[in-house]
TILOSE-447429 format. One record per residue (C-alpha): x, y, z. Coordinates in steps of 0.05 Angstrom, whole numbers, padded with zeros to 5 digits, always signed. Example, Ala and Ser with C-alpha at 12.3 -4.5 7.8 and 13.67 -1.06 7.14 Angstrom:
2
+00246-00090+00156 +00273-00021+00143 
//
This chain:
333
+02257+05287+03743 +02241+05310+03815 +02302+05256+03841 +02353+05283+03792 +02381+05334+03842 +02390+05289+03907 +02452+05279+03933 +02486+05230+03974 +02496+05283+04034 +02426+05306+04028 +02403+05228+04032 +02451+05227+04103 +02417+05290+04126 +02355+05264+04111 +02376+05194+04150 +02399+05240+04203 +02331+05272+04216 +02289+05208+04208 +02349+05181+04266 +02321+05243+04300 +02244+05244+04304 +02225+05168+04301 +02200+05137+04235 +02122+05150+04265 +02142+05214+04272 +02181+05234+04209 +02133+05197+04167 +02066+05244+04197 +02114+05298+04190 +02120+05298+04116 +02060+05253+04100 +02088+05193+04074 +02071+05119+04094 +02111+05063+04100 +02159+05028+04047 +02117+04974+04011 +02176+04949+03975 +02242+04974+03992 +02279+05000+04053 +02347+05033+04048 +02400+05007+04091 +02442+05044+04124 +02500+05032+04186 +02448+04967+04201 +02394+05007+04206 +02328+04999+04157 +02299+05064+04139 +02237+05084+04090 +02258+05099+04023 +02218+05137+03991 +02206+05188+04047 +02279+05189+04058 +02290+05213+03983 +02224+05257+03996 +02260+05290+04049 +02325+05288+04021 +02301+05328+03966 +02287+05393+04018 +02361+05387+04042 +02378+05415+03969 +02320+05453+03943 +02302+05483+04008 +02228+05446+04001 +02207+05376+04009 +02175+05331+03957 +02108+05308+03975 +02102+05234+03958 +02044+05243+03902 +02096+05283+03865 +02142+05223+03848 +02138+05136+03858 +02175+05094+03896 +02206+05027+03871 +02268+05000+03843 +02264+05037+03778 +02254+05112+03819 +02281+05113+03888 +02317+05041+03881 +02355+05065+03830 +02370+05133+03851 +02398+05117+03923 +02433+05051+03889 +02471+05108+03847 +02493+05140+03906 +02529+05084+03939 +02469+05066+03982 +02444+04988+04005 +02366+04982+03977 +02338+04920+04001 +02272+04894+03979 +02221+04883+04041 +02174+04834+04006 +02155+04768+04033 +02192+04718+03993 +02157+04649+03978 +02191+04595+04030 +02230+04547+03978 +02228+04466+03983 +02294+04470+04017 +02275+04516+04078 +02208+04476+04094 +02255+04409+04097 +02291+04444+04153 +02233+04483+04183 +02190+04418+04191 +02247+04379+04206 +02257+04413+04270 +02183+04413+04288 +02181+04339+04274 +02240+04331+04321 +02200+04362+04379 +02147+04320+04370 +02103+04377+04321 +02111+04431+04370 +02126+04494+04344 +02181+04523+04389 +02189+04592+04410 +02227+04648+04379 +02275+04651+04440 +02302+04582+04427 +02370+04578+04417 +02340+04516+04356 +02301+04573+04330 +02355+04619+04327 +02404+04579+04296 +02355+04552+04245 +02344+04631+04228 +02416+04632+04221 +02428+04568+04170 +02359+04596+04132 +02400+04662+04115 +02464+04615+04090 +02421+04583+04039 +02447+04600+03965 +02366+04597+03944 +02345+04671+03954 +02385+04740+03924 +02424+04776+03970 +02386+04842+03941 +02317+04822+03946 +02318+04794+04014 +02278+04835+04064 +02319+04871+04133 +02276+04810+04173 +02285+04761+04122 +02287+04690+04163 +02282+04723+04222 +02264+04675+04286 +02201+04702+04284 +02194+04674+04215 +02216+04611+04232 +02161+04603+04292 +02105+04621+04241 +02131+04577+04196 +02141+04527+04232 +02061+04538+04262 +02035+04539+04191 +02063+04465+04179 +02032+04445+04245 +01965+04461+04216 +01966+04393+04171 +01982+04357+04230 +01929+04301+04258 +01936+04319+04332 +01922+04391+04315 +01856+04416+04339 +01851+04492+04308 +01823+04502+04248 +01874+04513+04184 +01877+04581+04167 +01941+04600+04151 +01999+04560+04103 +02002+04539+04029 +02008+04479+03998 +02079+04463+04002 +02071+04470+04086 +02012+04414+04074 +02066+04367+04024 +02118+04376+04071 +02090+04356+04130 +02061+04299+04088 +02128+04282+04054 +02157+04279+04131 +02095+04233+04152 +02106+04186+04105 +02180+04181+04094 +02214+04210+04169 +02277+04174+04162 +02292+04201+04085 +02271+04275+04104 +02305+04277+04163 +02373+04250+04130 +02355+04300+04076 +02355+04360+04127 +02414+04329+04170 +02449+04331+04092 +02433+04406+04078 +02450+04433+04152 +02514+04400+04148 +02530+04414+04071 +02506+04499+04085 +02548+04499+04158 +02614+04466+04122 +02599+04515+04060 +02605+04460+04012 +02530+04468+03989 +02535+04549+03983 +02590+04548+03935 +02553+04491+03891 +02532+04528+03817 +02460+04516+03800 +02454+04476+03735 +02426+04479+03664 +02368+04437+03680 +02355+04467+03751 +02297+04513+03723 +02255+04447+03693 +02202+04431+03741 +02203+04369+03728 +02276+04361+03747 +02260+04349+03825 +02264+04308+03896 +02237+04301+03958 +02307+04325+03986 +02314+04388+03952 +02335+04429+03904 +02413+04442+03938 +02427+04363+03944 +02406+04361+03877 +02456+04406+03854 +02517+04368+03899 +02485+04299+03861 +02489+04336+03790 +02556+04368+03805 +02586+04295+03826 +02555+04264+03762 +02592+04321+03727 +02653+04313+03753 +02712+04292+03694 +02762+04262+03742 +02705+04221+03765 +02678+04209+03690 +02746+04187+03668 +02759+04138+03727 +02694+04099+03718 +02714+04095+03645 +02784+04070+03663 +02749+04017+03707 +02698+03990+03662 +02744+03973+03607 +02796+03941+03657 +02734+03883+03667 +02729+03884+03598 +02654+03911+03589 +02631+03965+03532 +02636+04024+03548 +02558+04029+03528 +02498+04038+03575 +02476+04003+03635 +02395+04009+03624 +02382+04006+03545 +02458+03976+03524 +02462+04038+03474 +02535+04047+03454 +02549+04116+03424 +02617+04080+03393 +02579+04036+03351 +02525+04091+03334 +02575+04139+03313 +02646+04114+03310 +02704+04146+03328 +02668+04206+03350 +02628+04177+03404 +02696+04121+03429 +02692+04133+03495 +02635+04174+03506 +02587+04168+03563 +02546+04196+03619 +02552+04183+03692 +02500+04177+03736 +02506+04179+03827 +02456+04116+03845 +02468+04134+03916 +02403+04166+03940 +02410+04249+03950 +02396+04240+04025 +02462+04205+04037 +02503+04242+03991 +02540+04279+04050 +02552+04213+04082 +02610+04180+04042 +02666+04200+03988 +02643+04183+03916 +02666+04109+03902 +02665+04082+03832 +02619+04025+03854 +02569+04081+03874 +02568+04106+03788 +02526+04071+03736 +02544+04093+03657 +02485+04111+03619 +02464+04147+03552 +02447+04220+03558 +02367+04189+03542 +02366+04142+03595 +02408+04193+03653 +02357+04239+03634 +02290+04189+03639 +02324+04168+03711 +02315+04252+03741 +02259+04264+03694 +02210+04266+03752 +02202+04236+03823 +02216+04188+03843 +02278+04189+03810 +02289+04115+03772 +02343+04064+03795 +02385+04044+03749 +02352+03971+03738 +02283+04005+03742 +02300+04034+03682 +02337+03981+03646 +02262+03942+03661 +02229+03999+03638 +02265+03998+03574 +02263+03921+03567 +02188+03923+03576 +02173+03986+03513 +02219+03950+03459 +02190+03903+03417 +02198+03825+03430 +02229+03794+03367 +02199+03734+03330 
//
């Protein structure tokens, strides 16, 4: 393969004379365009990766390899600098998530659906909590990935759906039009719901949170986002929790059985289900960074029911449910 001789010193040599000319420059020089997909990284700086391999191939064969002798992408030139101890860093756009609109239209909202400048210190620090999010792979992000710049245009696309906007919509997708609209009709929950993910991503309590089993079912979703989600799943999960409520309930002398449909998994299956039960958080997700975890704030339900309350939004209350279920079983004679 035209890669397999490259080495790591001929890459730096290479870096060295890109550092040199200029990437306009070194590009016209050996007729090769701009990276479409990945840049190598190198001391901080972003550099072209498939010219740099291009180039670094004439620092041990004496000769340069024209770009329409080889490809570029992770499985050529990715893989080939990777080997040699060098950062490759994808430089496509990557889809905003859920999460990052919350926060991006929450600070428009704030300044009454004015998209701020890139020099504001807001803007900058938004840029800053964007990158802390646990949603996107270190690997794939692109060198400007969140940049403030980002953030602006962002931040203009969701200002599109607005009414007092005049301009006609031409940029944005269809998550900037449902977040604006989920922030039009519900302010005080979506604000709450950023306030929650600033201050769970700045404390680092919502970056160290595993995603769950159930996190890739689209139907498994909220108005507040996918992270909150996870901190309401991993509290539901949580044994000491699990094994207090348990403690409690049978102290007031109630089954151990569940709240909505009465199901008790002792009576279903004996000894092998004593004892066994789900928990479920009824506080809403934007408040769950506001208080501890009481007992009063779990309900005990059947894995059927705890999954028909997150099966889709809005998520159920508990009673909701228990109507729900009261209303679909048959009345007896």
């Amino acid at each position: 393969m035209p890669l397999t001789d490259i080495t790591r010193d001929a890459v730096l040599q290479a870096i060295a004379e890109y550092d040199d000319l200029g990437q306009d420059d070194f590009l016209d020089t050996y007729g090769f365009k701009r990276a479409v997909s990945y840049d190598l990284v190198h001391n901080g700086r972003t550099y072209d990766s498939k010219a740099i391999c291009g180039v670094a191939h004439k620092y041990v064969t004496g000769q340069a390899l024209p770009a329409s002798k080889f490809s570029g992408g992770a499985a050529t030139v990715g893989k080939k600098l990777s080997a040699l101890g060098f950062e490759v860093r994808s430089n496509l756009s990557i889809p905003w998530a859920w999460d990052e609109l919350i926060l991006a239209c929450d600070l428009l909202a704030r300044h009454d659906w004015t998209p701020l400048d890139t020099s504001r210190p807001e803007v900058v620090e938004l840029s800053r909590i964007l990158k802390l999010l646990p949603l996107h792979p270190q690997e794939k992000r692109p060198a400007n990935f969140r940049s403030p710049s980002s953030v602006r245009l962002k931040m203009a696309n969701i200002h599109n759906w607005h009414k007092d906007n005049k301009n006609r919509k031409t940029n944005g997708s269809a998550l900037d039009r449902d977040i604006h609209q989920a922030f039009v009709e519900d302010p005080e929950r979506m604000h709450a719901a950023a306030r929650s993910i600033r201050e769970g991503v700045i404390s680092g309590e919502l970056t160290e949170l595993p995603p769950f089993e159930e996190e890739a079912d689209e139907e498994i979703s909220a108005p507040e986002g996918r992270l909150l989600i996870r901190k309401h799943y991993a509290r539901e999960r949580s044994r000491t929790l699990r094994t207090q409520k348990i403690k409690q309930t049978r102290a007031q002398g109630r089954p151990i059985a569940c709240e909505a449909c009465s199901f008790d998994f002792a009576e279903a299956y004996g000894d092998r289900g004593d004892g066994y039960i789900e928990v479920h958080h009824i506080v809403p997700l934007h408040h769950v960074g506001e208080s501890t975890t009481r007992l009063e704030d779990l309900a005990l339900l059947c894995a059927n029911c705890h999954r028909m309350v997150h099966v889709s939004k809005p998520w159920l209350t508990v009673d909701q449910l228990s109507a729900l279920v009261a209303k679909q079983r048959p009345k007896k004679d």
